[in-house]
C-alpha positions as a printed NumPy array, in Angstrom:
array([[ 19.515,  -4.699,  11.347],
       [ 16.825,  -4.41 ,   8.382],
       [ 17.349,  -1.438,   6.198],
       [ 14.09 ,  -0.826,   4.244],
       [ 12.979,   1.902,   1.528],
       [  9.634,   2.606,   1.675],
       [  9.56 ,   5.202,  -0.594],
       [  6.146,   7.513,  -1.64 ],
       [  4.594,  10.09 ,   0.484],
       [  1.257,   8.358,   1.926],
       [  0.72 ,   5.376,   4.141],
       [  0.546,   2.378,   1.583],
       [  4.118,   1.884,   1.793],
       [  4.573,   1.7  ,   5.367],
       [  1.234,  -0.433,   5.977],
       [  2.55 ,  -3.174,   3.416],
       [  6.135,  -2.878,   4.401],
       [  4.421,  -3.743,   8.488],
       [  2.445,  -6.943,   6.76 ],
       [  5.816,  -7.719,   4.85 ],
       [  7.692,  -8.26 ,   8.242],
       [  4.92 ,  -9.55 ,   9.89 ],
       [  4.508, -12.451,   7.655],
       [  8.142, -13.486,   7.165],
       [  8.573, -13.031,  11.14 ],
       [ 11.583, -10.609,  10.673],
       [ 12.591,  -9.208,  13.875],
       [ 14.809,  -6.984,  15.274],
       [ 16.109,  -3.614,  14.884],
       [ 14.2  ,  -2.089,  11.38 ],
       [ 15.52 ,   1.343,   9.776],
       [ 13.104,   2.563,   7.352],
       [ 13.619,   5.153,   4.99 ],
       [ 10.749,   7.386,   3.996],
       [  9.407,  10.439,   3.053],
       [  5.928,   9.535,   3.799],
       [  3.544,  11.925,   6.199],
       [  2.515,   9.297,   8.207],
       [  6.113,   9.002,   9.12 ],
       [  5.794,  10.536,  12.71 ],
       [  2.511,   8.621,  13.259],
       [  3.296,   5.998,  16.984],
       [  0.698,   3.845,  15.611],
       [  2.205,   3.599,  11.79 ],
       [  5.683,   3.175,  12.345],
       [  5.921,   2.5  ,  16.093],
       [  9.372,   0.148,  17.079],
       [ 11.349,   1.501,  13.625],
       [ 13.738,   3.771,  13.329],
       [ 12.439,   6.356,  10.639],
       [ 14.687,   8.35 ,   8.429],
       [ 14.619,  10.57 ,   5.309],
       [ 17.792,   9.478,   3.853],
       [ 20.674,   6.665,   4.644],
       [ 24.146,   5.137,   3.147],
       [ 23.759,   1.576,   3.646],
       [ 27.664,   1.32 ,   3.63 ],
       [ 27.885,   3.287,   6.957],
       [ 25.166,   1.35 ,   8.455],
       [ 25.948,  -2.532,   7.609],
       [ 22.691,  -3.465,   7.393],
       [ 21.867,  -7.429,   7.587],
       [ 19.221,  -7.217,   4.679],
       [ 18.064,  -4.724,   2.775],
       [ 14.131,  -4.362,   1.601],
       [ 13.03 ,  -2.226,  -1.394],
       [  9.372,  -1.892,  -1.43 ],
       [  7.314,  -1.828,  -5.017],
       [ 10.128,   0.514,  -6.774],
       [ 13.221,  -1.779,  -7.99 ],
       [ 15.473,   0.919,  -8.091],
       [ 13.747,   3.559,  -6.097],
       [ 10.9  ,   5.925,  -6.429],
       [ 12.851,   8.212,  -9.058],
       [ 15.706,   5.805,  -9.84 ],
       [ 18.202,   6.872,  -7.422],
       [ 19.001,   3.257,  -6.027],
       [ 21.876,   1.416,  -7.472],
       [ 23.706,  -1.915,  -6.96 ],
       [ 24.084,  -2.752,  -2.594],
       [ 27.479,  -3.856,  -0.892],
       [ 28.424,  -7.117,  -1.494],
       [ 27.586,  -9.193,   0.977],
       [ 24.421,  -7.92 ,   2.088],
       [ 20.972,  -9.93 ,   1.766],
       [ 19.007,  -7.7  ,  -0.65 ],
       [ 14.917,  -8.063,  -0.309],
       [ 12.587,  -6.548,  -3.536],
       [  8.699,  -6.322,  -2.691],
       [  6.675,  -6.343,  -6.001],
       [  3.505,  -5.085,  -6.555],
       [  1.553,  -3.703,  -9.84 ],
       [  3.522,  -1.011, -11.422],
       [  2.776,   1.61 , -14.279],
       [  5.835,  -0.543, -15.954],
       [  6.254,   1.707, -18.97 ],
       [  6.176,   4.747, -16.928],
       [  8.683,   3.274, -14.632],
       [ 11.359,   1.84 , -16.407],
       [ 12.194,   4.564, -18.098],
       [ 13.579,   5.776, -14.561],
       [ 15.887,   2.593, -14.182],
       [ 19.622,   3.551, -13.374],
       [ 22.397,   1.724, -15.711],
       [ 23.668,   0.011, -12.108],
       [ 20.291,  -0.863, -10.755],
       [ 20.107,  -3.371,  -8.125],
       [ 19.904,  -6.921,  -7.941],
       [ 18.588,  -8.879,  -5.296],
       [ 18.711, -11.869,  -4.009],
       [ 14.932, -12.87 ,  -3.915],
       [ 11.856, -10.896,  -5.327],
       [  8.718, -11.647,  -3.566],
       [  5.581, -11.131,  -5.373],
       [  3.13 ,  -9.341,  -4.142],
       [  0.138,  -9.015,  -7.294],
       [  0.329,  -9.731, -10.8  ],
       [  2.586,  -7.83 , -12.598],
       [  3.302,  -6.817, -15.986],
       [  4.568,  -8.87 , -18.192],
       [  7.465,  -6.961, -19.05 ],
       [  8.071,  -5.734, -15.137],
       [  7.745,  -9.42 , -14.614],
       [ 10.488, -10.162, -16.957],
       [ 12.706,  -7.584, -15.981],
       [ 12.774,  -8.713, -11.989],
       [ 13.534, -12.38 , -13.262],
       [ 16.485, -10.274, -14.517],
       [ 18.003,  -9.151, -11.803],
       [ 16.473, -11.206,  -8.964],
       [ 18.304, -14.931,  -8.246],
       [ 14.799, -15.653,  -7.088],
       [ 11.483, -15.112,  -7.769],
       [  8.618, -15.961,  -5.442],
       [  5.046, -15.136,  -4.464],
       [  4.332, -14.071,  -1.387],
       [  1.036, -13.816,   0.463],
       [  0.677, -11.428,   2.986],
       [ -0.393, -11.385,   6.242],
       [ -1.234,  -8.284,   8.623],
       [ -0.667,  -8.278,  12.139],
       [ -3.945,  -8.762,  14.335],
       [ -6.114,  -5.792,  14.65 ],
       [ -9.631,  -4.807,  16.113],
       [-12.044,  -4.539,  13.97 ],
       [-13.8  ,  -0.866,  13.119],
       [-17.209,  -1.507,  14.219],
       [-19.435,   0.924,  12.796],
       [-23.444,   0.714,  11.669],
       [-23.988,   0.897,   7.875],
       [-20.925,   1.651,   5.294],
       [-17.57 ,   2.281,   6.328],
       [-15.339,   4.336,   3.909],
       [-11.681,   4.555,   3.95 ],
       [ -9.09 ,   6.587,   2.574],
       [ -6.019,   8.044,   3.952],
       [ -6.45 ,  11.439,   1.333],
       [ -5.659,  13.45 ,  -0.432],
       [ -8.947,  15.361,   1.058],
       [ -9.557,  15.928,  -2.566],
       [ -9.916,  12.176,  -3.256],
       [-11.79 ,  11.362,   0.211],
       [-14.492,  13.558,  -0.65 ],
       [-14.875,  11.83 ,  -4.112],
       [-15.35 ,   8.267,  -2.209],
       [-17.793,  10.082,  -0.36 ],
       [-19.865,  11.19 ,  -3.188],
       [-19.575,   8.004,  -5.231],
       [-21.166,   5.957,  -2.152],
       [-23.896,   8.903,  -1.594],
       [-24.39 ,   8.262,  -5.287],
       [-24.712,   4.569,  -4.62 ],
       [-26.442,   4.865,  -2.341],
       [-29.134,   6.901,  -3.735],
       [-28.913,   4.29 ,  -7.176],
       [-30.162,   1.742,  -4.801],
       [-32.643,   4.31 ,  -2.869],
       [-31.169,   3.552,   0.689],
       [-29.595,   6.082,   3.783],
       [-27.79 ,   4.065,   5.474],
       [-25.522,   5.672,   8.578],
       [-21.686,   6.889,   6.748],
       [-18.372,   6.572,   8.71 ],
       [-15.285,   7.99 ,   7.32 ],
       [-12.003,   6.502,   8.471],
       [ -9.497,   8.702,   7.717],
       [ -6.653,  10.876,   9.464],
       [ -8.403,  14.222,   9.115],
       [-12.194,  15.33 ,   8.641],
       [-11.807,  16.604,   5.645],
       [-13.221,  20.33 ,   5.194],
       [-16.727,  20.227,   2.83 ],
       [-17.534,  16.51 ,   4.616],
       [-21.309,  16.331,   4.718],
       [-22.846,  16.388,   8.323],
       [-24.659,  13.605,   8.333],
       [-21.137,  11.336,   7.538],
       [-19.355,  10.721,  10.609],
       [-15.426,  10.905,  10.801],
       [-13.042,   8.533,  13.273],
       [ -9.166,   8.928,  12.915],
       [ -8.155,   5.079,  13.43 ],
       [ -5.712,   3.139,  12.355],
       [ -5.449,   0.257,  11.404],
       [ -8.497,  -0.136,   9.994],
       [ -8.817,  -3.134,   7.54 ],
       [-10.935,  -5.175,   9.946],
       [-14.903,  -4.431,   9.181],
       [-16.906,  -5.033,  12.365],
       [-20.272,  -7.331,  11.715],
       [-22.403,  -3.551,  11.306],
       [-20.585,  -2.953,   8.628],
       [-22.861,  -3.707,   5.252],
       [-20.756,  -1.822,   2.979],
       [-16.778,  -0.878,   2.292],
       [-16.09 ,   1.969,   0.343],
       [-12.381,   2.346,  -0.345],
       [ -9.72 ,   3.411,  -3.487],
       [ -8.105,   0.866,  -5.311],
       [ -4.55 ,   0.844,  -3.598],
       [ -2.618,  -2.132,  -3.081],
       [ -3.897,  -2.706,   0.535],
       [ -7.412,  -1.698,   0.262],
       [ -8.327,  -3.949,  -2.44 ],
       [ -6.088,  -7.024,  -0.511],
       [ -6.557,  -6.587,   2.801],
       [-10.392,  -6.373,   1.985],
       [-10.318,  -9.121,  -0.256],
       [-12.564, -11.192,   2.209],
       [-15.611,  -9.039,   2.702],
       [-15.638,  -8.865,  -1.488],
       [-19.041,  -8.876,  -1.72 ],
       [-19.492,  -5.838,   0.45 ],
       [-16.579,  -4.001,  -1.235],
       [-17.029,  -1.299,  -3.819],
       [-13.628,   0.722,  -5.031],
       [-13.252,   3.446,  -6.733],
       [ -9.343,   3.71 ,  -8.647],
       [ -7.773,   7.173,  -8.458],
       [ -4.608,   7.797, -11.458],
       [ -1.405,   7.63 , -10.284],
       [  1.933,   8.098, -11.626],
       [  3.244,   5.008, -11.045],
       [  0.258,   2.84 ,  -9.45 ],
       [ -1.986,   1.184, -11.914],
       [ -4.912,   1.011,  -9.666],
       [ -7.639,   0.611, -12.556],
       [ -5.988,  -2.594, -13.389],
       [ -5.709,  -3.547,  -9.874],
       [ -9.604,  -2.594,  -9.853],
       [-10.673,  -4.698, -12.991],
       [ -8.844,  -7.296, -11.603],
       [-11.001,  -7.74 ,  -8.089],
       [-13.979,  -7.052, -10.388],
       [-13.317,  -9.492, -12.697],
       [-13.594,  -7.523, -15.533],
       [-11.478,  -6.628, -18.552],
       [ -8.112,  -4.847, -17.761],
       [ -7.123,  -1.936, -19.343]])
């Protein structure tokens, strides 16, 4: 059995955690542990067990996977059993907002995989306490595409922040003096959506159909990857985060100076 902590409240986790398996062909039973909303969703987390907490001594797990926080989302996870394959997934961190969170018994683990480019100091400290330290590229399971005419935006919310992506393509849109048709993928129409901008609940949803001339989307570790080969159609807009550094993430796919 896999015992994974995806930890975080929104879907990112549990979307990179499904590419993670899916690209190293783990299979078998998978517990994940999560707080995330999208935690009762068939079509996020279908064929895991999904739990809010778990003792990895009473369940024996054959590896354990900790997604993008070393030690947890607040700290709380400390050295594993003996004995038990430990898994770290590493992707762009806030590192000096982070580490101040680290535990004095944080774990180690017997590989790292790398997801992004990481601080230099976060990079450093995983070479630490990792006997290994690869990249990894990731592949997503096979999806069908979202076929819609004109620009497709995605976000998963806050409604708060969907509306935003809304307004910044309107804005673009008007910049470059165009109307073209507006889909919003997201998991709820969002109250104060303009009428013209039509809403569709799917997931997944990182396959553009040929229609699509335009991808509006945040800067989160799976937008700005998974759309990595429509570039040129792909405009992001980076949202702060506590722990995410998704304007770095952002100047890197532009190619323009990090912050």
């Amino acid at each position: 059995m896999i015992l994974c902590y995806a930890a975080g409240d929104g879907l990112g986790h549990l979307t990179r955690l499904r590419a993670v398996l899916h690209t190293l062909g783990r299979e078998g039973p998978v517990t994940v542990v999560t707080g995330s909303r999208f935690a009762a969703d068939a079509r996020v987390t279908h064929g895991w067990d999904v739990v809010e907490t778990a003792d990895p001594a009473a369940l024996r797990p054959d590896e354990v996977i900790v997604d993008a926080f070393p030690a947890g989302l607040r700290g709380e996870l400390t050295g594993f059993a003996s004995g038990t394959r430990t898994t770290h997934l590493a992707r762009l961190l806030r590192w000096d907002a982070y580490r101040a969170l680290l535990p004095a018994d944080p774990p180690r683990f017997d590989r790292t995989f790398v997801l992004e480019e990481l601080d230099p100091a976060h990079d450093a400290y995983l070479r630490a306490v990792s006997d290994e330290v690869v990249p990894l590229a990731l592949a997503d399971p096979p999806s069908e595409p979202v076929d819609v005419d004109g620009w497709l935006i995605v976000h998963s919310g806050p409604d708060a922040e969907t509306l935003q992506l809304v307004a910044y393509a309107q804005d673009m849109a008007s910049a470059e003096r165009v109307r073209p048709p507006m889909t919003l993928v997201s998991p709820a129409r969002p109250d104060g959506l303009p009428r013209h901008v039509v809403h569709l609940d799917v997931y997944p949803a990182w396959v553009p159909g040929p229609n699509v001339d335009r991808i509006v989307t945040a800067a989160g570790f799976n937008a700005v990857r998974q759309y990595a080969p429509w570039r040129e159609r792909h405009r992001m807009m980076p949202f702060p985060r506590g722990l995410d550094d998704q304007y770095t993430r952002a100047a890197r796919a532009r190619g323009g100076p990090q912050r």
